[in-house]
Structures are given as C-alpha cells and as structure tokens.
C-alpha positions as CSV (number, residue, x, y, z in Angstrom):
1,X,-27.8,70.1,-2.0
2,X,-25.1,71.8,0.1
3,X,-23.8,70.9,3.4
4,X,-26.1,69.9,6.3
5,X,-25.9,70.1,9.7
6,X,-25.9,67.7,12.5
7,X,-29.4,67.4,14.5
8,X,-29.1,67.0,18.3
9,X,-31.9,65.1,18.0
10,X,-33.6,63.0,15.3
11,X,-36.7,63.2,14.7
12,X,-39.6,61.1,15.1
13,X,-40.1,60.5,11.6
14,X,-36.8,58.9,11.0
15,X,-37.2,57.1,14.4
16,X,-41.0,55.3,13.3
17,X,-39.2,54.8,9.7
18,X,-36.0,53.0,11.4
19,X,-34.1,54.9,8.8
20,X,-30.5,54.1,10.6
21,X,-27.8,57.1,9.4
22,X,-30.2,60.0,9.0
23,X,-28.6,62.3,11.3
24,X,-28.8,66.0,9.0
25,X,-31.6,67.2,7.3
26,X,-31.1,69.9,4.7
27,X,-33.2,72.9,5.1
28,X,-34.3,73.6,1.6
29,X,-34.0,77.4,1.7
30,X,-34.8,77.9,-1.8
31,X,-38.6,76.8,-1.6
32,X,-40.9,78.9,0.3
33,X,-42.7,77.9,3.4
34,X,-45.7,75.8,2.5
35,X,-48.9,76.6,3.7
36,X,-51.1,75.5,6.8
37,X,-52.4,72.0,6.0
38,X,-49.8,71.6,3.0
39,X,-47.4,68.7,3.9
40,X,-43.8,69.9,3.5
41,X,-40.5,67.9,2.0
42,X,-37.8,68.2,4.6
43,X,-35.0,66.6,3.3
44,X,-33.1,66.0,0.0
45,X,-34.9,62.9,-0.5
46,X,-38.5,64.6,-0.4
47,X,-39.5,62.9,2.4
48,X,-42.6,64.7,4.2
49,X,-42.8,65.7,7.2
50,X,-45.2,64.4,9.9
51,X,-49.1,64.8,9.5
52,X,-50.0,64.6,13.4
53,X,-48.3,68.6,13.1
54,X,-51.3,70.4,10.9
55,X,-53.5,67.7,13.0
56,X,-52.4,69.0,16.3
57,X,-52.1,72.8,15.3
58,X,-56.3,72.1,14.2
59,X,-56.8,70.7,17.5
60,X,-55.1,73.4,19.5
61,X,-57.0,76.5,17.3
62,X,-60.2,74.6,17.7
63,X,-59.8,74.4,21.7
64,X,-59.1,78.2,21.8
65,X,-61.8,79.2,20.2
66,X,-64.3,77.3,21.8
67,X,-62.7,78.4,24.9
68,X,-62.7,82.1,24.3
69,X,-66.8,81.2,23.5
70,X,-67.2,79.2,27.0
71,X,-65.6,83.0,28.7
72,X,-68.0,84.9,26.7
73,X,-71.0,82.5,27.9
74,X,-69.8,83.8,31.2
75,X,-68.9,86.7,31.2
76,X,-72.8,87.5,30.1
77,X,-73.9,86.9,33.1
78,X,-74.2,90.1,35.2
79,X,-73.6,90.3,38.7
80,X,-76.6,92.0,41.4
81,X,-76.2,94.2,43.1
82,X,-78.0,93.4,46.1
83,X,-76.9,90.9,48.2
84,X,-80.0,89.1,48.7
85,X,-81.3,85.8,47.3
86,X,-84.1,87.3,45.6
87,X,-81.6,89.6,43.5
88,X,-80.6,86.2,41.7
89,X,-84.4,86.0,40.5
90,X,-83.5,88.3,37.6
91,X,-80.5,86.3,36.4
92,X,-82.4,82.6,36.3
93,X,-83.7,83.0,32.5
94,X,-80.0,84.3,31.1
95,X,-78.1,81.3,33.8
96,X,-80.8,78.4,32.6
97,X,-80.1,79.4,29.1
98,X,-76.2,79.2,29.6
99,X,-76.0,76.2,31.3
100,X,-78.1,74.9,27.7
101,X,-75.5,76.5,25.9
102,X,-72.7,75.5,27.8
103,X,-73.9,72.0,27.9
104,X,-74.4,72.3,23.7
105,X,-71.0,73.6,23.1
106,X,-69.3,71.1,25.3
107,X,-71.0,67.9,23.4
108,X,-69.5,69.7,20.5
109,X,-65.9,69.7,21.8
110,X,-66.1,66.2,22.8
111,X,-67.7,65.1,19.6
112,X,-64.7,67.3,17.6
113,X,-61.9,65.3,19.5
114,X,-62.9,61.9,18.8
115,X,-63.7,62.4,15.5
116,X,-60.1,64.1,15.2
117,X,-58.8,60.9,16.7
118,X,-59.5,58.7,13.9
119,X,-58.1,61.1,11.8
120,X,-54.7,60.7,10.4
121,X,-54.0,63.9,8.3
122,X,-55.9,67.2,7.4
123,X,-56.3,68.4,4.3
124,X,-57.8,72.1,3.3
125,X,-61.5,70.8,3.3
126,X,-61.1,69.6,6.7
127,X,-59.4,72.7,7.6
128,X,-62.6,74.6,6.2
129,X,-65.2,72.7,7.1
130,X,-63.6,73.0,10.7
131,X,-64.1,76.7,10.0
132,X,-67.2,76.6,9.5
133,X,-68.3,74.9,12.7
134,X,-66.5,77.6,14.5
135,X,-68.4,80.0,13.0
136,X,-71.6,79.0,13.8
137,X,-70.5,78.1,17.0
138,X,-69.1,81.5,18.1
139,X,-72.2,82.6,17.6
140,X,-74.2,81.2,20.3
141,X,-73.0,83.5,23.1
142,X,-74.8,85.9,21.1
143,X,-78.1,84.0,20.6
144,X,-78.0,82.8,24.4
145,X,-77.8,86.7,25.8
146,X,-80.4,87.7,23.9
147,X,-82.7,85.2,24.7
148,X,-81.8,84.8,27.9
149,X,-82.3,88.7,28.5
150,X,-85.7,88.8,26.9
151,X,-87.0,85.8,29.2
152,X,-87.5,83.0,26.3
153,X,-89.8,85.9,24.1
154,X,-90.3,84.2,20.8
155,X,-88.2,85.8,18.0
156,X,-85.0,85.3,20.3
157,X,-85.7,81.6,20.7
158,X,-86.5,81.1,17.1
159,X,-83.1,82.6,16.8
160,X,-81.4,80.5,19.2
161,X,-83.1,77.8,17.7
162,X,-81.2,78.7,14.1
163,X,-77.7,79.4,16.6
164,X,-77.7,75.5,17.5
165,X,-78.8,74.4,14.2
166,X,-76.1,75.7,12.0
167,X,-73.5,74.1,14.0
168,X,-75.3,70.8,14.0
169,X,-75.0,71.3,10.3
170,X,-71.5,72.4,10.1
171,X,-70.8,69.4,11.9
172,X,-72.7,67.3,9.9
173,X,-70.3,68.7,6.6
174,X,-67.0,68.0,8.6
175,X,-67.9,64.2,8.8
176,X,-68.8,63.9,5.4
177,X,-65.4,65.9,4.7
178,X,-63.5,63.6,6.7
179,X,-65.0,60.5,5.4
180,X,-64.5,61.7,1.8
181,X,-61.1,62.2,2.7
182,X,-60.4,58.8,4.5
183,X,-62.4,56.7,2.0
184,X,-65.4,54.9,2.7
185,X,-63.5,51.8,4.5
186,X,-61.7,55.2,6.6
187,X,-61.8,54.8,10.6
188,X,-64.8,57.5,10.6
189,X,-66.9,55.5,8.6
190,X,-66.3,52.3,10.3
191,X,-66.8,54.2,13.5
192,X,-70.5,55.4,12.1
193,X,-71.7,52.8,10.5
194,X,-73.3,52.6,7.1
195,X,-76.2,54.8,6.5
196,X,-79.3,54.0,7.0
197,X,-81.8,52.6,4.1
C-alpha cells in the first residue's frame, strides 16, 4: 500500500485496542471521503475508525441549533420605550410565553444528551430522525411570537399547541430509531423499560 508515515501521536483507537507497533497509518488516497455517519477504514488492515467522531459531530450540530433557537426566543422580545414599569405591561403575554418555550426547548436538550449517552454509534436513521426534531423544534420561536403578540387569541395557541407537539413526536421516532438500532437488550431500552401492556 505504499509507504506511510510516522504519527506523532497514536491514536486512541490503537491505544483502547493495545495494538503495540502501530505507529503509521496509510491514508488511502484512492477511496473518496466517506460520508457523515459512514464509518471509515483508516489503515491497510480496514480497521475503522472511532464511532464517538459522527457521535460528537451530532452532538455538537444539535447544540447549535438549539442555541441559535434559544437567541431567536430572545431576540423576540422588544424593548419599551418608556422607562416606566407600566411599559413592561405590553411585553408580559410575549415574556410568559417565552419563558414556556424556553422551558420546553431546554427539557428537550437535556432529554437529547442523555439519550445520546447511551448511545454508542450513529447511523443515517439516527442522523435523520435527529433532523427531524430540529425541525419541529426551530419552529417554535415562530409559534411563541405569534401567540405571544396576539395575547393567547385562539388560532395562535392552537398553533402553538401543534409547534410543541411535533417535536414531542419527532422525539418519540428518535428513540424508537435508537432502540431499533441498539437492539431491544440496547442501553436505551433498558433505560425505558418495557412497554407498557
């Protein structure tokens, strides 16, 4: 396979492995890069590289986005003008329903990163199921300004009502992803418990 070059460092793979005299890996110029999620061979023995990459790079996305949600949540709320205390009257219904939302999207967080601790590796399902929470979740900013700015009127809460349902949902798929993926004796599964009869 060509000549390789000396590592500075080896890595952690060989390390867990104890795999004493691996000290060059061959890049294998002649395959292209694999894919997000896809687990790549490394060396001229095929062995692949660590899962815990794709499962930190998931992590990572899935903080920014909810982040970049949280600011928006924010940055709805508008600033008076006046510097009394009854200029804050106005800004209760859109700050009440924030602090629902924040409180909402935060649970989901949490939730996300212990599940993602009993996980392994990620696979393209969990990669779009993941998706598909984010989506639903970016959407609350939008469903929380608009009720929050027509003070709780009824076609706006039914709507928010739909914004925290879908996620709830979404949510609901990425488990049964994950414990599809791990097997019914998987961490997750042990974690939740058989279903109920």
């Amino acid at each position: 396979m060509g000549e390789c070059r000396q590592q500075k460092a080896i890595s952690s793979w060989a390390k867990s492995a104890r795999m004493p005299g691996i000290g060059c890996i061959t890049a294998l110029t002649s395959s292209p890069r694999p894919a997000f999620g896809t687990p790549a061979l490394v060396g001229a023995q095929g062995t692949r590289r660590d899962d815990t990459v794709e499962k930190e790079q998931l992590l990572t996305f899935t903080d920014g986005v909810i982040a970049i949600i949280i600011t928006i949540m924010v940055l709805e709320l508008k600033v008076p003008q006046d510097a009394g205390l009854g200029a804050l009257v106005p800004v209760i219904p859109v700050f009440l329903s924030d602090v629902l939302s924040f409180t909402y999207v935060s649970i989901y967080w949490n939730n996300h990163h212990h599940f993602f601790h009993l996980v392994r590796r990620v696979n393209g399902m969990m990669l779009w199921a993941n998706i598909n929470l984010l989506f639903w979740l970016s959407l609350i900013p939008f469903a929380t300004g608009w009720m929050g700015e027509n003070h709780f009127a009824p076609v706006p809460t039914a709507l928010y009502g739909v914004a925290l349902l879908m996620p709830a949902l979404a949510f609901y798929g990425l488990q049964l992803v994950i414990i599809r993926t791990q097997g019914s004796e998987g961490a997750l599964a042990r974690a939740i418990g058989p279903p109920a009869q």
